[in-house]
N, C-alpha and C positions, 0 to 999 in steps of 0.2 A: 387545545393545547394549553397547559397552565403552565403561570408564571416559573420561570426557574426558580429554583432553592440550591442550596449550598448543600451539596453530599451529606451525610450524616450515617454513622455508622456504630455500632458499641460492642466494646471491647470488656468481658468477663473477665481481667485480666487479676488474680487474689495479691499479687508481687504490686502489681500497677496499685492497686488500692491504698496497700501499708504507703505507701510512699508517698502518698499525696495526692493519686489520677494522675501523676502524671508520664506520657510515652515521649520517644525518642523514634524518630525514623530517619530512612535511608534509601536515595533512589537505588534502584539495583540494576548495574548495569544490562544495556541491552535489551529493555523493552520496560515497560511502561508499569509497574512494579513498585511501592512501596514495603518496605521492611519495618515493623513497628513492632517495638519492647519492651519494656517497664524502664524507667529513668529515672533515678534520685536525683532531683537539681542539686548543683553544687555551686555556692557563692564565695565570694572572699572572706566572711567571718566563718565559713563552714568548717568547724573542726576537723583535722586532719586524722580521722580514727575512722577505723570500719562500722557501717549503720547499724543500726537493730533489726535489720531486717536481712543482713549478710549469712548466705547461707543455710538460711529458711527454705527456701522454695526454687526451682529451676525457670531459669528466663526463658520464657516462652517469647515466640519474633511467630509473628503475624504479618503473610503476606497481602497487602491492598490492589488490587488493582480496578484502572479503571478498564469500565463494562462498554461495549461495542455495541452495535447490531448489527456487525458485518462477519456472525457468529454462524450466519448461516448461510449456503450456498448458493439459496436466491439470490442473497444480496449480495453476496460476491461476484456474482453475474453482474450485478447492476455496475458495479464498481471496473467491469472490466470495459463493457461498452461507453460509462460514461467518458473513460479513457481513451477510447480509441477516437471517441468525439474530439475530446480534447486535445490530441497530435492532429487532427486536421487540420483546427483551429488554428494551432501551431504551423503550419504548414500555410495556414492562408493567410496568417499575418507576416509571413515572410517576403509575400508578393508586393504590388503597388499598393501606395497609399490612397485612400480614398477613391471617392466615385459612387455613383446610384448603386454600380451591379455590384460593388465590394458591403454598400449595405446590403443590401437582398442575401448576400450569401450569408451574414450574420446572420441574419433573420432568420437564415435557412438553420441555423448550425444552432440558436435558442432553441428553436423548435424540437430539432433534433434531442437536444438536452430532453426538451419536455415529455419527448415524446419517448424517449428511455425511461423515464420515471413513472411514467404513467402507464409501460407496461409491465414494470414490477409490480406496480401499484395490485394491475388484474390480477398478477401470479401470487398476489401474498394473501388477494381473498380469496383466490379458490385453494390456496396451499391450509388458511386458517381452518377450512373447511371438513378437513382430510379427519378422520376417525384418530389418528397416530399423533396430532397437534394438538387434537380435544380433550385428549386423554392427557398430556403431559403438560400441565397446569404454566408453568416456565414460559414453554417454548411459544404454549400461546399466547402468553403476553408479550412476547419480545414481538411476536407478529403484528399483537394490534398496537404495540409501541412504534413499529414500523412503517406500519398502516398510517396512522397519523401525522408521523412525521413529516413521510414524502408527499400525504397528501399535501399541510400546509406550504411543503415547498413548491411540489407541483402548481399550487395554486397562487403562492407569491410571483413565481418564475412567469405566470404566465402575465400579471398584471403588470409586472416590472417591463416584461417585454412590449405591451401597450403602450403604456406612460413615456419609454425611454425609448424604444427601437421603431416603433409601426410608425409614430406619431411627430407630426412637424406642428409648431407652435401656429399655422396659420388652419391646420384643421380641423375637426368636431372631434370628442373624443363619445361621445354617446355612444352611437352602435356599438364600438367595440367594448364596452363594459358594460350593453347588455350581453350582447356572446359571450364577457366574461362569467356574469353569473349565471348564465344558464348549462354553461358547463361544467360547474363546480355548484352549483345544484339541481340536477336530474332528480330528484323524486317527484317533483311536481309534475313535470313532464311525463313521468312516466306513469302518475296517474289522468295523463290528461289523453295517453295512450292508451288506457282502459276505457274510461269514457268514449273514445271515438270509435273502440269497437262494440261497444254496447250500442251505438246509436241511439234509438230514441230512446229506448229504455235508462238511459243515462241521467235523464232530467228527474227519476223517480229516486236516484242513488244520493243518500245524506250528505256525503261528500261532494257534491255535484257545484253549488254555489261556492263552495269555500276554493274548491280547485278553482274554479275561476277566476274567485278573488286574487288565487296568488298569483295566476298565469298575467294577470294583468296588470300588477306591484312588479312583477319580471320583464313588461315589457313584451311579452310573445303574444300578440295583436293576432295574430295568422291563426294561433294552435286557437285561442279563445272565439274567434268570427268562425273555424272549422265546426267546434264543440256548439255552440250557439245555432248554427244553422241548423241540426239536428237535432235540435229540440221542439216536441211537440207544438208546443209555440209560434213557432220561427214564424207562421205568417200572419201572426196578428199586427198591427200599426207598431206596438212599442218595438216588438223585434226587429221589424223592417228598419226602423228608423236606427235605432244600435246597430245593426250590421253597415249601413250606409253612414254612420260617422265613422266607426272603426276603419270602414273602406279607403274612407275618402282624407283622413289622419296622415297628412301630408311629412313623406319619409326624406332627408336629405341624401343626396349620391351624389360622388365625387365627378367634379366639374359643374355642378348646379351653382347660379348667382347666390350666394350667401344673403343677399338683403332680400332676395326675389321671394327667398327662400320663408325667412323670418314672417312677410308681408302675408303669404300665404300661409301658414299657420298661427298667427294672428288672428287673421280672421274666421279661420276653424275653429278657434277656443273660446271667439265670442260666438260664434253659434252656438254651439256646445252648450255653453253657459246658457244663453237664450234659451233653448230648448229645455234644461234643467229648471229655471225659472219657471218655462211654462205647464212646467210639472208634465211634459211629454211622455215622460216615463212611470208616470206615478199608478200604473194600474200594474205594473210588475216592481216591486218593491224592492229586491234583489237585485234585478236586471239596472235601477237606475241607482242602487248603493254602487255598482260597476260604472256606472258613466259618472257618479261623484267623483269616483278615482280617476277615472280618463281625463276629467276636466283638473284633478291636483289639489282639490278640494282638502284644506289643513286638516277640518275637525275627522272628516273620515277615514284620511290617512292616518291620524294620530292612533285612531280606533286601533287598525290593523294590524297597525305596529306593534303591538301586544303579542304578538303571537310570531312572530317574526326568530331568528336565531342570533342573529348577531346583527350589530350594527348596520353594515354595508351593504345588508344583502339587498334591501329592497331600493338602495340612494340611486342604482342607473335609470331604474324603472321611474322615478318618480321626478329623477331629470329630462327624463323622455319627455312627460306630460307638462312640465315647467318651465323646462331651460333645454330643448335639445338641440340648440346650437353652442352650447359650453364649451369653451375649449378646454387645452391643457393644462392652461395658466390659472384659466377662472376656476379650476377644481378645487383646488385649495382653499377654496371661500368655500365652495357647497359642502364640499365634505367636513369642512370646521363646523359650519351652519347645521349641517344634518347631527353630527353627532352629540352636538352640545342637544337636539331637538330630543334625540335619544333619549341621551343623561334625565333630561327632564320627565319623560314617560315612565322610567326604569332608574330611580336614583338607589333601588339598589343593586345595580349591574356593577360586577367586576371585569373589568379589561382585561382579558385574557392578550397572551404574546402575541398573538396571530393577527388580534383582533389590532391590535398599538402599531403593528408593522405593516397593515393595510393603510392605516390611518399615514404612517411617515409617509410609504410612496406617494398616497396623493398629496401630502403637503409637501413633497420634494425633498424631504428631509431624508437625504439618500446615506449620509454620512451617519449618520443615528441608525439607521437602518442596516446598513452595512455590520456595524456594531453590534447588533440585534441579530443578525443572522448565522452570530457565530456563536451564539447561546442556543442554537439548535441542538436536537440530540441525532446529529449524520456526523459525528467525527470533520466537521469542515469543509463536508462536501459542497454544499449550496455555496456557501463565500467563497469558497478557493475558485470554483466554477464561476460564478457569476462576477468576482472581479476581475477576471481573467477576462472577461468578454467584452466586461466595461475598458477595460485597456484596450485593447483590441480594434473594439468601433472605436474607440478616441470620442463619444456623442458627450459624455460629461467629463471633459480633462478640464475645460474651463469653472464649472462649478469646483471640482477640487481644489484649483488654484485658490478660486478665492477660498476656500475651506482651510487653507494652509497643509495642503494637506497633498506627498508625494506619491501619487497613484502608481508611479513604477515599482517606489518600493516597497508600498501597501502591497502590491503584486505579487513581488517576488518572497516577500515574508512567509505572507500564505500559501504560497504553492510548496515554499519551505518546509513550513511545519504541518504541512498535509504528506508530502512527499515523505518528510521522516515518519509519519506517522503510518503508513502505508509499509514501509522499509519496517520495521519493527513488527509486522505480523508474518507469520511463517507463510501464509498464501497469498500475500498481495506483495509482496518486496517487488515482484517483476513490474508491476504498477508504478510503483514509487520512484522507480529510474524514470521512468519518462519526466516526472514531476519535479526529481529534483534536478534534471541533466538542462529546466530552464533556469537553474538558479544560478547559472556561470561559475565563478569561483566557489563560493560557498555549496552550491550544490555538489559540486567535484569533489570539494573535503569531505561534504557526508558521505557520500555515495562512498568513498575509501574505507570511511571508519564502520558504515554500516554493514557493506555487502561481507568483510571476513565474519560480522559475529552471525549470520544466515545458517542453523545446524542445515549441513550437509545430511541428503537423504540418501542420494547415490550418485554415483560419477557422474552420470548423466546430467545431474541434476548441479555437479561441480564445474562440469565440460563448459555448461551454457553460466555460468557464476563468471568461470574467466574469460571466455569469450567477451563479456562485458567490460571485465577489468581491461583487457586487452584492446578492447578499444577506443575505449576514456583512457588508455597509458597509464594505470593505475597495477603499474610491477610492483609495487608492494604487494599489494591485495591478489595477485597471483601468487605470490610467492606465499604469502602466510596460509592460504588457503591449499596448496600443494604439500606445506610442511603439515598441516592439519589430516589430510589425506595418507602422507605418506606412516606417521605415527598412526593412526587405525588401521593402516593396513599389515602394518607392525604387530600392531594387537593382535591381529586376527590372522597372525601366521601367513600371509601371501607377501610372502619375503620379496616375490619379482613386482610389484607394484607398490610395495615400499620405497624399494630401489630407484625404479620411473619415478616415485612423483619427489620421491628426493632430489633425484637429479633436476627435474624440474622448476624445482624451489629455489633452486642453485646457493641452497644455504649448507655451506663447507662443513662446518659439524654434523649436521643430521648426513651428510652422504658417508660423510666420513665413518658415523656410529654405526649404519645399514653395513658399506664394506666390512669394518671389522666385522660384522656379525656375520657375515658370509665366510671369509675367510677362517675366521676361529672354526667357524662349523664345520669348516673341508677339513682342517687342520686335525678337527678330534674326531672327525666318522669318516674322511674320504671321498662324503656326499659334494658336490659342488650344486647348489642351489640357484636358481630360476638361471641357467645358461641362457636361453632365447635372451630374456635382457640384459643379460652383459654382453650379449653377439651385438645389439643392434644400440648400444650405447653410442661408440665410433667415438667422432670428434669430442663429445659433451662430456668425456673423462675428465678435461682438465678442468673439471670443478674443481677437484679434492684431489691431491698426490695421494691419498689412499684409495682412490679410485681409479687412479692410473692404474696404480699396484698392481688392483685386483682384474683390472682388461689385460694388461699385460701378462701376468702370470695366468689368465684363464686361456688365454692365446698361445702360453707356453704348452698348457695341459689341453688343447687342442691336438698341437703337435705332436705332441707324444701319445695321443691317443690313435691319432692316423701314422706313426713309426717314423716321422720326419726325425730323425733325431739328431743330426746336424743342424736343421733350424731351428727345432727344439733348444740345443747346444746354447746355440748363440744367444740367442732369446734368453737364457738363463744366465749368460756369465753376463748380460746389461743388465739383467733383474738384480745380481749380488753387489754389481757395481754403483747403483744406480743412488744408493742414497735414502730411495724411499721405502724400505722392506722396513716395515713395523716390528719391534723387539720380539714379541710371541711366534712370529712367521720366521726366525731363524732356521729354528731345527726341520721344519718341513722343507724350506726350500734350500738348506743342504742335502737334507735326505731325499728330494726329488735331482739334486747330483751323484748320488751313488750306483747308480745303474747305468747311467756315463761314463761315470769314469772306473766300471769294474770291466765294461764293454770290450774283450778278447780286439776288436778294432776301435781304435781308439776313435773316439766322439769329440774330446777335449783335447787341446793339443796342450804344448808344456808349458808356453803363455800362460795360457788361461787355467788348465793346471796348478800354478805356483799364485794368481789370484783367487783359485780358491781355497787350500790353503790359507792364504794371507787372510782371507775374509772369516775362516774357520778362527784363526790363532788371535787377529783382531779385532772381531764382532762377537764370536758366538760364544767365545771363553770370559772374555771380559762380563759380559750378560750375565754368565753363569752366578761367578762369582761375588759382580753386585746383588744377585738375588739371595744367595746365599746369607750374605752380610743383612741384607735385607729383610729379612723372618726375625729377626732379632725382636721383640717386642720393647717399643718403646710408646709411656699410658696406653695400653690394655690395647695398641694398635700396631697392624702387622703393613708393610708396605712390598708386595711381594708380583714378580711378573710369571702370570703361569705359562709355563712351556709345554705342550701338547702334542703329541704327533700321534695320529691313530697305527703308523709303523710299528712303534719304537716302545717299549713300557718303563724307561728310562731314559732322553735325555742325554745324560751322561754317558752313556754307552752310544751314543752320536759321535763323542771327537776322537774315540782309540777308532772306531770304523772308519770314517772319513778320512783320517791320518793314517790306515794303513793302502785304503782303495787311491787316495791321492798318489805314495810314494808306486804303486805298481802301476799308477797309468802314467806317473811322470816316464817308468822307466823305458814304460813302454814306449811312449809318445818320443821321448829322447831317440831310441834306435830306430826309428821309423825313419824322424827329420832329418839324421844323422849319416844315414845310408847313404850311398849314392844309388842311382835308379841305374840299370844294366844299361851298359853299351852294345 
């Protein structure tokens, strides 16, 4: 991994040129987007005239954005189990404080972490593999950019997890960093897995010494007494004698006396010695360059070092042979000691990142570190995750203290701006709720502002959008996103689930715009449009009084579809009464009274009769008239309300009809009421 650099990118721009170089940008709402232009600075002595370069050339806006790796669907994957780790976690920091078994489960839940990463890890070398990834020059680098990355994290994660979670300041930290490097270096091992099934034949193979060398700079005593045994050799004296110090190379296991400990490996390193001295090994030349190293010998390790990859790799192994009762504490000597030894071998070595943030954890420098992990190229995964965890155990809240430094809000920051950041891609938004629903206030305002700008793909995919609103109590965010739905359904001619998610928005104009557009429609073809949802509307009319309107009058035209036409009747002189019959819906819902009141039995009695009438003389002429006046053009604009009835091809020829069917059903309905009934 090499040092970070600052982006860098170039812009052909011929506008930007005249002008100085120089651009002008602009975040662009709702996802992670730069906008960039051509810019003429302007100062206060800058004459008030248009430039020389006005009107030259077209502004050209160049969108920036920044690049992911979670472009591809592997690592989308990774992103979704890292997550469901992460509500665990959630879920376990909710319980009791502290306790042995409340560590263990940490322990359990890093590993976890590790152990997600590390099987992306497998999937991205056998995906890099693939003929389709080889061929498409891109995609394979984003893989081995992937590659990389997770490895160095997988590899930090695990070390952090040693130093800070395994480890109590009264125990040895040796063994476990050498299991740290032997599993984040397997090549040797795995030529040390060839060697043993070559058997004897293996002493003949070039590589055969040098594998050894490394197996024993690594610490794996076991793999190297295995390979050794099986070599033609094995039973001459010097072999003998090398398998029996290897043997007898006293291992520390918990619960052994620490000084008992020290006492007896002491005196194994002065035999050692002794034995080196007495030139023991001097008839295999090789075999005691290996017991120079056993015994920690400066000038021969220096040797080796040369060949070595980085810094760290060989400093467990050589603790082993030197210090392998070192604790926690005392690392930060060795490893300050060893690297400066490094510097000195390789002063022209560059410290790569990877290589500087091995270095913080063992010098404890966790706050630097921290710092350092968020110049990773994972979008913030490793820091979001890993301070999250340090919160959690609580194992360094005291180092932060003294740091000045508020690890809750460190906390919450991060998970912030990972959670937005997750919320701004069209396939992980549902990730990003869990992330930002820890950030109490502040995460509830994003989650409001983020979840309406999410492009809608299908209802389905709206259904579960507000089911979340709905449950974070976020009715705004239902409601914009209903109005979003009900306008494309609009577009797209499904006038009845326009309707629904208008109503559902319960924003009074947009119900109101959908009714009129129903109504006008029945008004000019007859058609009455999506019936099922205005049946199953009911109580939710009273959003909108044009929504009343349009239930009520559809329930009149109900009635008179099935011949009720006394309930029909009624139902219509409350619809004339009522107040809310829109200007345009006059003349249809007079002319849906003319067949009432032309009815041989009378439907309308002389009541209601003389209100309509009154409604005819008081509403629908007055209308007229103002429309009339209305056409008048005043600046090149007309203000005019259209009257439509697909009956009628005038309008006008509505009030001599009405005013003669009224006066024959008055007269009728008159001698009905007026009669007396037979005795």
């Amino acid at each position: 991994m090499s040092e970070d650099t600052v982006p860098q990118f170039e812009l052909g721009d011929a506008l930007a040129m005249r002008c100085g170089n120089t651009l002008t940008g602009r975040f662009v709402p709702g996802g992670s987007k730069i906008a960039l232009s051509a810019y003429r600075p302007v100062k206060w002595s800058t004459r008030d005239a248009p430039s020389e370069t006005a009107g030259e050339g077209a502004v050209l806006i160049y969108m920036a954005q920044e690049t992911t790796l979670y472009t591809e669907p592997l690592l989308r994957s990774l992103l979704a189990e890292t997550n469901a780790t992460f509500a665990t976690l959630q879920a376990l920091g909710q319980g009791s404080k502290g306790g042995p078994k409340k560590t263990i489960e940490y322990i359990k839940i890093s590993r976890t972490y590790r152990s997600v990463i590390r099987c992306c890890l497998e999937k991205l070398e056998q995906a890099k593999k693939l003929p389709e990834v080889q061929e498409n020059e891109s995609r394979e680098q984003r893989y081995t950019d992937a590659i990389m990355s997770f490895y160095a994290i997988e590899c930090l994660w695990h070390l952090f997890e040693i130093l800070y979670m395994q480890q109590q300041h009264s125990q040895l930290i040796v063994p476990q960093l050498l299991e740290w490097t032997r599993f984040h270096y397997p090549n040797t091992e795995d030529h040390a897995t060839d060697l043993l099934l070559m058997a004897e034949e293996a002493s003949e193979c070039d590589s055969y010494w040098d594998t050894l060398k490394t197996l024993i700079m690594l610490g794996q005593l076991d793999v190297t007494r295995a390979i050794l045994s099986q070599n033609r050799k094995s039973n001459q004296p010097a072999f003998q004698t090398a398998e029996q110090v290897l043997k007898t190379m006293p291992v520390y296991t918990d619960g052994y006396a620490l000084q008992k400990f020290c006492s007896q490996w002491e005196y194994w390193h002065v035999d050692l010695e002794r034995k080196l001295t007495a030139h023991v090994f001097a008839s295999e030349p090789q075999l005691e360059l290996i017991m120079h190293l056993v015994s920690g010998s400066n000038e021969h390790w220096d040797a080796a070092l040369l060949k070595s990859q980085d810094w760290y790799e060989f400093l467990p192994g050589y603790l082993l042979y030197t210090r392998p009762a070192c604790k926690p504490f005392e690392l930060r000597i060795a490893a300050s000691n060893w690297l400066n030894r490094w510097l000195g071998l390789r002063p022209d070595w560059e410290m790569t990142q990877m290589s500087r943030m091995v270095m913080q954890l063992m010098e404890h420098d966790v706050k630097l570190f921290i710092y350092d992990t968020q110049k990773l190229n994972d979008s913030h995964l490793f820091a979001t995750h890993l301070i999250d965890l340090i919160y959690h155990t609580g194992q360094l809240k005291a180092y932060f203290d003294q740091q000045n430094v508020d690890l809750s809000a460190l906390r919450n920051s991060m998970i912030f701006e990972y959670g937005s950041f997750l919320m701004t891609s069209h396939n992980l938004w549902q990730l990003g709720i869990d992330y930002l629903d820890c950030c109490k206030q502040e995460g509830i305002a994003a989650i409001e502002l983020l979840l309406p700008r999410i492009p809608l793909k299908s209802e389905r995919q709206a259904f579960k959008i507000i089911a979340m609103a709905k449950e974070r109590g976020l009715v705004n965010v239902e409601q914009d996103i209903c109005k979003v739905l009900s306008k494309r359904a609009y577009s797209d001619q499904r006038y009845g689930s326009a309707l629904e998610w208008a109503v559902r928005s319960k924003d009074v104009l947009l119900v109101t715009a959908v009714a009129d557009f129903i109504l006008k429609h029945y008004s000019s073809t007859g058609v009455m449009l999506c019936p099922d949802v205005i049946t199953s509307i009911g109580a939710r009319m009273f959003v909108s009084p044009r929504l009343v309107f349009l239930s009520k009058y559809f329930e009149f035209y109900e009635f008179y579809r099935q011949r009720d036409f006394l309930s029909g009747a009624e139902l219509l002189i409350n619809l004339l009464a009522s107040k809310i019959t829109p200007d345009y819906f006059w003349p249809s819902l007079l002319i849906d009274a003319l067949p009432l009141l032309e009815s041989e039995d009378p439907k309308i009695f002389c009541k209601e009769t003389i209100a309509i009438l009154q409604h005819l003389e008081m509403e629908l002429v007055p209308l007229i008239e103002r429309n009339k006046l209305n056409t008048a053009k005043f600046n090149n604009q007309t203000s005019k309300t259209v009257f439509q009835d697909y009956r009628v091809e005038n309008v006008e020829e509505i009030l001599d009809l009405m005013r003669l069917a009224c006066a024959r059903n008055l007269s009728r309905a008159m001698i009905i009421e007026n009669t007396a009934p037979a005795t």
